[in-house]
FIZA-279187 format. One record per residue (C-alpha): x, y, z; residue number from 0. Coordinates in steps of 0.05 Angstrom, whole numbers, plus 5000, padded with zeros to 4 digits. Each point is the difference from the previous one (the first is absolute). Layout:
<recs>
<rec <X Y Z> NUM>,
...
</recs>
This chain:
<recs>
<rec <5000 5000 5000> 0>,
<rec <5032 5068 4985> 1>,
<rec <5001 5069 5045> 2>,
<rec <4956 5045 5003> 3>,
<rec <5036 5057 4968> 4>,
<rec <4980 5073 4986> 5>,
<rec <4970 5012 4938> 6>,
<rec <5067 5033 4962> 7>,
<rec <5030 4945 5021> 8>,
<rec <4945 4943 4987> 9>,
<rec <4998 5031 4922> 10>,
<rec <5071 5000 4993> 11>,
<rec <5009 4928 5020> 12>,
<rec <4943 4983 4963> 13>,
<rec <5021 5034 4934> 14>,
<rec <5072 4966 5012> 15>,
<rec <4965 4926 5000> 16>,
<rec <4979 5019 4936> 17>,
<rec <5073 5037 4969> 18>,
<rec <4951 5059 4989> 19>,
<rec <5045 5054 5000> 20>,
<rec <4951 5059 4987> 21>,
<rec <4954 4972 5065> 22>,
<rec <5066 4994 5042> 23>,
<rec <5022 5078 4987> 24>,
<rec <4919 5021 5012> 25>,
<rec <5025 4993 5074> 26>,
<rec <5050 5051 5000> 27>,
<rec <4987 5063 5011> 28>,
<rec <5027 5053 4948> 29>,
<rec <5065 5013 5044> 30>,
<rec <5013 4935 5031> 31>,
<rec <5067 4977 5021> 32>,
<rec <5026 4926 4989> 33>,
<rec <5064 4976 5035> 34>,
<rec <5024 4939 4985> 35>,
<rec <5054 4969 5020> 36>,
<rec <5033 5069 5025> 37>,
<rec <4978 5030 4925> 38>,
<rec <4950 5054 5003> 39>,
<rec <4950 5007 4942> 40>,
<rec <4967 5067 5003> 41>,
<rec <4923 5014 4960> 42>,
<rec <4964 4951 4947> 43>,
<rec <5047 5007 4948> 44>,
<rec <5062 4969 5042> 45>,
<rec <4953 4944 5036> 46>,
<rec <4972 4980 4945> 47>,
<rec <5068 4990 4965> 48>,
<rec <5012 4959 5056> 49>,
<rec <4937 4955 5006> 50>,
<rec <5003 4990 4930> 51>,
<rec <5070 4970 5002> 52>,
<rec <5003 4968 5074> 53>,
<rec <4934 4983 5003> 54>,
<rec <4973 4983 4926> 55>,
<rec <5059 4983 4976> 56>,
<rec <5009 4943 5041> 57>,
<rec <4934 4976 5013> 58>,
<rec <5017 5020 5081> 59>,
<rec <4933 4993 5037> 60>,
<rec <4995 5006 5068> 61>,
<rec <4949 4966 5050> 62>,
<rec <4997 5035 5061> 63>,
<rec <4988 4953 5062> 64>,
<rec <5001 5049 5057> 65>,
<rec <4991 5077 5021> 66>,
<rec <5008 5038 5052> 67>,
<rec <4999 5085 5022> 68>,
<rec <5061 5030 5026> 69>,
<rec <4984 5066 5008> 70>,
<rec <4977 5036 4926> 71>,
<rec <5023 4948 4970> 72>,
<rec <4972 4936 4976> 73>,
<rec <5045 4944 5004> 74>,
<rec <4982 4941 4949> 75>,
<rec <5047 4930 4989> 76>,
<rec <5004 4947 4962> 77>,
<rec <5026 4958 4946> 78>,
<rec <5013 5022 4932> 79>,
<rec <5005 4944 4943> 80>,
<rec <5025 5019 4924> 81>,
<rec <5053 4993 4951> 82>,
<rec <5060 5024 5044> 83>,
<rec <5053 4963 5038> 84>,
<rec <4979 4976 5062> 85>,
<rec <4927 5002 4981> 86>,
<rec <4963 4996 5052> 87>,
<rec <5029 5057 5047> 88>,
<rec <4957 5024 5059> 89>,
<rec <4994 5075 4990> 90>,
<rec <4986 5053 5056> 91>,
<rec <4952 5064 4970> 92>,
<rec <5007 5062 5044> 93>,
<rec <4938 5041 4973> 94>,
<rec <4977 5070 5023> 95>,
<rec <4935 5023 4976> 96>,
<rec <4971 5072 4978> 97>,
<rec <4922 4978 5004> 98>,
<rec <4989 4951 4945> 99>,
<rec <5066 5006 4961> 100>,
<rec <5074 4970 5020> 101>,
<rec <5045 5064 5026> 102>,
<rec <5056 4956 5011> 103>,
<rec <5025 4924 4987> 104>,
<rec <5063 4974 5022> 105>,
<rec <5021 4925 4981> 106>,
<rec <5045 4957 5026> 107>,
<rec <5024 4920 5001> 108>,
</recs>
C-alpha cells in the first residue's frame, strides 16, 4: 500500500509511473529549485532538462513506501527501479511545498 502523500507530490509520482514528463513538471511551481545530488536546477526550463534525461531517459520510477513531516518539509522514501546501475536504489525526496505546487525537491541515494 503506498503513502498518503500531498497532492504535488501524489501527481508527480503518479505522472513518473507513467514516464509522463509534462504531468511530472505540472508539479513544479514556475520557480522551483531541484538539487540533486549537490546540483541545483533552478525554474522549468533546467528541471525539465533534468527529468527528461534522469528520469525519462532511463525509465527511473520511483515507488514511494513511506513519508513522514519534518518541519515544512515533506519527507518521502523509497525505491527507485530503471535502466541505471544499481537499479533498484532507495531514494530519499526532501519536498517543500508553496500550496499546491513543489517550491523545492532535493534527491538523494
Amino acid at each position: 500500500m503506498s503513502p498518503e502523500l500531498p497532492s504535488p507530490i501524489a501527481d508527480y509520482v503518479e505522472a513518473n509511473a507513467r514516464l509522463d514528463l509534462d504531468g511530472m513538471m505540472k508539479s513544479f511551481a514556475a520557480d522551483a529549485v531541484f538539487l540533486d545530488n549537490g546540483k541545483r536546477f533552478e525554474g522549468h526550463a533546467e528541471i525539465r532538462a533534468l527529468l527528461e534525461e534522469m528520469v525519462v531517459g532511463l525509465k527511473a520510477i520511483f515507488s514511494p513506501d513511506a513519508v513522514r513531516h519534518e518541519g515544512q518539509a515533506v519527507v518521502v522514501e523509497g525505491p527507485a527501479h530503471g535502466e541505471f546501475p544499481g537499479s533498484p536504489i532507495r531514494f530519499t525526496y526532501r519536498v517543500e511545498l508553496d500550496g499546491d505546487a513543489i517550491r523545492t525537491m532535493e534527491v538523494s541515494a
